[in-house]
N, C-alpha and C positions, 0 to 999 in steps of 0.2 A: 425517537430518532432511529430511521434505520440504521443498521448496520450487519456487515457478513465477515464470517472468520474467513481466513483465507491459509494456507501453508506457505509458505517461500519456497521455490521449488530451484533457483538458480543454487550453481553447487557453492558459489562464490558469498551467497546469502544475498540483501541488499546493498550492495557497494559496486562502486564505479560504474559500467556498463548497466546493470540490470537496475540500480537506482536511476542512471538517467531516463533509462526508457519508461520507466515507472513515473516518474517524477515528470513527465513530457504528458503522458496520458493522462494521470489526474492532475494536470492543468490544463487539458482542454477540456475537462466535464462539467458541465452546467453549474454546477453545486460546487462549492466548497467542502471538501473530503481531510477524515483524518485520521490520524493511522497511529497505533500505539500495541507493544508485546502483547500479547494476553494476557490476560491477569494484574493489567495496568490500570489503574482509575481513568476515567474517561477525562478528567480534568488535564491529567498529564500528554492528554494524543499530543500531538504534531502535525503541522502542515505537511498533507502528503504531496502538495506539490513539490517539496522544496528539498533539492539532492542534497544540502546539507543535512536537513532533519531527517531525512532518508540513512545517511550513510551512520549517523549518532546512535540511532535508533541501535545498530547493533543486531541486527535479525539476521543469523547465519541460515542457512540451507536445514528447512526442516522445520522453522521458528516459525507458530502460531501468532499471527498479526489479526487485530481487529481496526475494521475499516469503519467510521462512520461520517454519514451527510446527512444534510435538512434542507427539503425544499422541493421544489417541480425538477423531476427527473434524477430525484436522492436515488432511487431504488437501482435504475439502469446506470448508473455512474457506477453505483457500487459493484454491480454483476461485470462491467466490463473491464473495473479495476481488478478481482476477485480474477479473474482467465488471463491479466496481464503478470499479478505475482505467479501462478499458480502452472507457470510457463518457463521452461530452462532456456536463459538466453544467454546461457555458454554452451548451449550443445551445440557440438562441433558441424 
């Protein structure tokens, strides 16, 4: 199963704003994507579509998240999910 680490780059971590935008993009990706801290069992990911499993998740500014999909077009969901966390969208 692919998958790509990514940093959280928003200063706020994943919550309100930068969870929605996030949570918007990997629900238009072909695949089904899922996202969990690092060093998390892949059992435990979560729907990275969904702002709630987003905001739970807990991933402040800084926080090592792994992304993973399966399927046609797993790899370029991940890459464009990967430049959506990896983007401060509280800069001013």
């Amino acid at each position: 199963m692919p998958e790509r680490t990514a940093t959280v780059a928003s200063r706020v971590g994943l919550h309100a704003r930068p969870a929605a935008i996030f949570a918007e993009a990997a629900g238009e990706q072909p695949v089904e994507v899922t996202i969990a801290l690092a060093g998390t069992p892949a059992d435990e990911a979560m729907d990275a579509s969904s702002i709630l499993s987003l905001m739970s998740l807990g991933a402040e500014f800084g926080a090592q998240v792994v992304l993973r999909a399966e399927g046609e077009g797993a790899e370029e969901a991940l890459d464009a999910l990967v430049k959506v966390l990896e983007t401060d969208h509280d800069a001013a």
